[in-house]
C-alpha positions in Angstrom: 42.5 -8.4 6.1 41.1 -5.3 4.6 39.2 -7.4 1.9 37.7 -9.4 4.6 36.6 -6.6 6.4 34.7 -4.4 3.4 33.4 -8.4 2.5 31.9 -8.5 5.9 30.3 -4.5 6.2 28.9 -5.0 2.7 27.4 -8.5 3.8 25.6 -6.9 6.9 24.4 -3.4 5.1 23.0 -5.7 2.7 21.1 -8.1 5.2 19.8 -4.5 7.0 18.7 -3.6 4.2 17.0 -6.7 2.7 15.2 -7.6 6.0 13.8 -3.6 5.8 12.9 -4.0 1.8 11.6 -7.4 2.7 9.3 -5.6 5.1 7.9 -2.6 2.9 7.4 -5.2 0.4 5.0 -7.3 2.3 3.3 -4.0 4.0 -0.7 -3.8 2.3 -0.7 -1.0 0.0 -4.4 -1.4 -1.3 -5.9 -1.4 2.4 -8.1 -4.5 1.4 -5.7 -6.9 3.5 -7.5 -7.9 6.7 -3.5 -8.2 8.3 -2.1 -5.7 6.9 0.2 -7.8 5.1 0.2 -8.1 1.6 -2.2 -10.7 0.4 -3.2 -10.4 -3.1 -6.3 -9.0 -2.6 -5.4 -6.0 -4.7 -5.5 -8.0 -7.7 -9.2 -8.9 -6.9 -12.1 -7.4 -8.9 -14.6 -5.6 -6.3 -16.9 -8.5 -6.3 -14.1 -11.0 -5.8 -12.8 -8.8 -3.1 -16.1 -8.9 -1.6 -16.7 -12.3 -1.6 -13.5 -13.2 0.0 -14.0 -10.7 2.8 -17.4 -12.7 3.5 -15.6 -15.7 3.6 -12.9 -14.6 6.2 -15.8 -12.8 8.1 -17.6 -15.6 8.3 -14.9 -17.6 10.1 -13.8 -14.6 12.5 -14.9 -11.9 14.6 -15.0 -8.8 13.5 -12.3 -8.2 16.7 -10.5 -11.7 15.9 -9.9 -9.3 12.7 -8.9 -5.7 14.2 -6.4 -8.5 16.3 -4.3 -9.7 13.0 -4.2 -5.9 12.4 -1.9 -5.6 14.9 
């Protein structure tokens, strides 16, 4: 019984934890994601980076953007 029990704390302190790793992870760092979720765009040259954020423009509103923000 006791096994089962430290088998099933460690199990959820490990899902906790995952799910908050999991989010930090996939949190923009680089401030060039139009979501705020990672994207890859940090990996783009400046030109690159540029190009895409015409692209994305392009398709949305500059509020349609702000929106994803949030």
């Amino acid at each position: 019984m006791l096994y089962h029990d430290i088998a099933s704390l460690l199990s959820r302190y490990l899902l906790m934890n995952l799910t908050k790793y999991k989010e930090l992870v996939m949190e923009c760092g680089c401030g060039r994601s139009p979501s705020g979720k990672c994207c890859g765009w940090h990996a783009l040259s400046e030109e690159e980076y540029q190009k895409e954020l015409a692209k994305l423009r392009k398709g949305k509103t500059e509020e349609e953007i702000n929106e994803d923000k949030d």
